[in-house]
C-alpha positions, -999 to 999 in steps of 0.1 A, spaced: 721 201 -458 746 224 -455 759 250 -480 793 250 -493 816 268 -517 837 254 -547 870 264 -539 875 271 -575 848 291 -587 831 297 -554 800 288 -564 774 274 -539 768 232 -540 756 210 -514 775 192 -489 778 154 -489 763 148 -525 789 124 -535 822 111 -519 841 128 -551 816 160 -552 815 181 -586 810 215 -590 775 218 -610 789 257 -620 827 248 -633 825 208 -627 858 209 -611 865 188 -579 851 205 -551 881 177 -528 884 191 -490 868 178 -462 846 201 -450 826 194 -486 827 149 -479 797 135 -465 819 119 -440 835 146 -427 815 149 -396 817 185 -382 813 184 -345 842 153 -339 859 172 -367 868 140 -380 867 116 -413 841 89 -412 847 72 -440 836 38 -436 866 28 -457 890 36 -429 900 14 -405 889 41 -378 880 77 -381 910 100 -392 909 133 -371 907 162 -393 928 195 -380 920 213 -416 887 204 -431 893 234 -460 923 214 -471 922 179 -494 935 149 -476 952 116 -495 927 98 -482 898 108 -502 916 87 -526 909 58 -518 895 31 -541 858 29 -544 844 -2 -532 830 -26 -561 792 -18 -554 803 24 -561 821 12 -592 789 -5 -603 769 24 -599 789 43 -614 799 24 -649 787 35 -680 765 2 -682 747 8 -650 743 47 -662 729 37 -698 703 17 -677 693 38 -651 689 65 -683 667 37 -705 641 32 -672 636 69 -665 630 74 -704 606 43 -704 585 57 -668 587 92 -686 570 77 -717 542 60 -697 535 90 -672 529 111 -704 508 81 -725 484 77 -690 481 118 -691 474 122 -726 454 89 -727 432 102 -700 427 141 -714 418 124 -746 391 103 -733 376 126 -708 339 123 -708 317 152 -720 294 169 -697 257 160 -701 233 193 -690 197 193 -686 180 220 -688 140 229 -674 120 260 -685 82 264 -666 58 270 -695 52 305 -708 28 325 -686 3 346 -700 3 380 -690 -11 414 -697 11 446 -713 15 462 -678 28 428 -663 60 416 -663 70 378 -673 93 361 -651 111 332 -670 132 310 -641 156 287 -664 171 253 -643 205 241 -659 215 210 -641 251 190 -646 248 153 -635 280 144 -656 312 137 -637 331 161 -656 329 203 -647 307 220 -682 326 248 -692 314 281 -703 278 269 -702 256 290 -723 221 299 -732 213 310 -765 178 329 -773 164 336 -805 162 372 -813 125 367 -825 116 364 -789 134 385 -773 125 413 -795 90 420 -780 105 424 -749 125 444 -725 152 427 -708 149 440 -676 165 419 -650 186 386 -651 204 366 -624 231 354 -625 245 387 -647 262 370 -678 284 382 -703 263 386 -735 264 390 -769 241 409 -796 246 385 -831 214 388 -859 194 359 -854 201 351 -815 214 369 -780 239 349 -764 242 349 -722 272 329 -713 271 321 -678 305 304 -667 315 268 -655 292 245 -639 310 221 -615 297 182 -614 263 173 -595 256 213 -590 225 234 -610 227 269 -623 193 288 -616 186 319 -642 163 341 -636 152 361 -667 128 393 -662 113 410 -696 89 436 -698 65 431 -732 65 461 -756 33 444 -777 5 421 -775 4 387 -792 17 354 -789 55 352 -792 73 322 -795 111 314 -794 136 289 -789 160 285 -760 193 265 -771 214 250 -741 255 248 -750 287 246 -729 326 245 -742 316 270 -771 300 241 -792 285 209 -775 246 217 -782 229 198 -750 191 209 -752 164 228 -771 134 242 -754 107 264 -776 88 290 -746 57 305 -761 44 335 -740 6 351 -746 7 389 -739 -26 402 -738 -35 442 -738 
């Protein structure tokens, strides 16, 4: 559509919103032709389907008599407070129900369900390195979010970290180091690869705690690696 001014305010409005247009700035009548959706620009003519025939239009800035013509009974309707209150009443009620279905549905989203696969501990010597390759697979229909891998600090304590991919964000806290690795859309797998580097012989054991959305706890694997000297 076309843009228009209010001749009283001369603020910008649409052309042909309404046969009696308001101005949505001042709400004053916007009445001349060139602002009526019958006023059709290239005849430079009225179209009113009111008249008996198109009225030719010399001025369109100026208001014509004619744009005062009675609505007809099916305008009157639509515009009486009756037909307004009801209109009003259906959108509230379809506004209700979109917002019941949204909320309804957030509320009873599923939670993810991770698995998670760790090769047993290898046993290796104190010159060797031990190459821990972590699977972390999401089956659920729902993306995990911020799925992450917690590993007790009594394990990781005889070692070196000295390589991991994918590079998580980590955290030092007393009893545990925790690699947080991201989402994890539906039906995909996240493959770490941890590399640590022994500092002492023995047999060292620790557990390796699987968690997504900062607190559902999904699985709990115990690795046990031999070092030998």
């Amino acid at each position: 559509m076309a843009k228009a001014r209010c001749p009283e305010c001369g603020a910008g409005m649409i052309v042909g919103v309404a046969p009696y247009p308001l101005c949505r700035k001042c709400g004053r009548l916007a009445l001349r032709c060139r602002n009526c959706r019958h006023y059709c620009g290239p005849m430079t003519e009225c179209q009113d389907p009111r008249l008996p025939e198109p009225r030719r239009i010399t001025d369109p800035d100026r208001f014509l008599s004619c744009c005062q013509l009675p609505l007809s009974p099916a305008g009157r309707a639509a515009r009486s407070p009756v037909t307004v209150a009801l209109l009003g009443g259906v959108l509230l009620a379809l506004g209700l129900w979109a917002f019941t279905v949204v909320y309804t549905g957030l509320a009873h989203q599923p939670a993810p369900a991770l698995f998670m696969r760790i090769p047993p501990g290898p046993q290796i010597s104190l010159d060797e390195t031990c190459d821990l390759r972590i699977i972390v697979f999401n089956p659920s229909r729902v993306t995990a979010r911020r799925v992450t891998l917690v590993v007790e600090r009594s394990y990781l304590e005889h070692f070196d970290l000295a390589y991991t991919q994918p590079v998580p964000m980590v955290e030092q806290r007393q009893a545990a180091v925790v690699l947080q690795y991201g989402d994890l859309p539906s039906g995909r797998d996240l493959q770490v690869q941890l590399e640590l580097k022994p500092k002492e012989a023995g047999d060292w054991r620790g557990r390796f705690v699987l968690f997504s959305d900062g607190a559902l706890r999904h699985k709990t694997i115990t690795v046990s690696t031999q070092v030998s000297r």
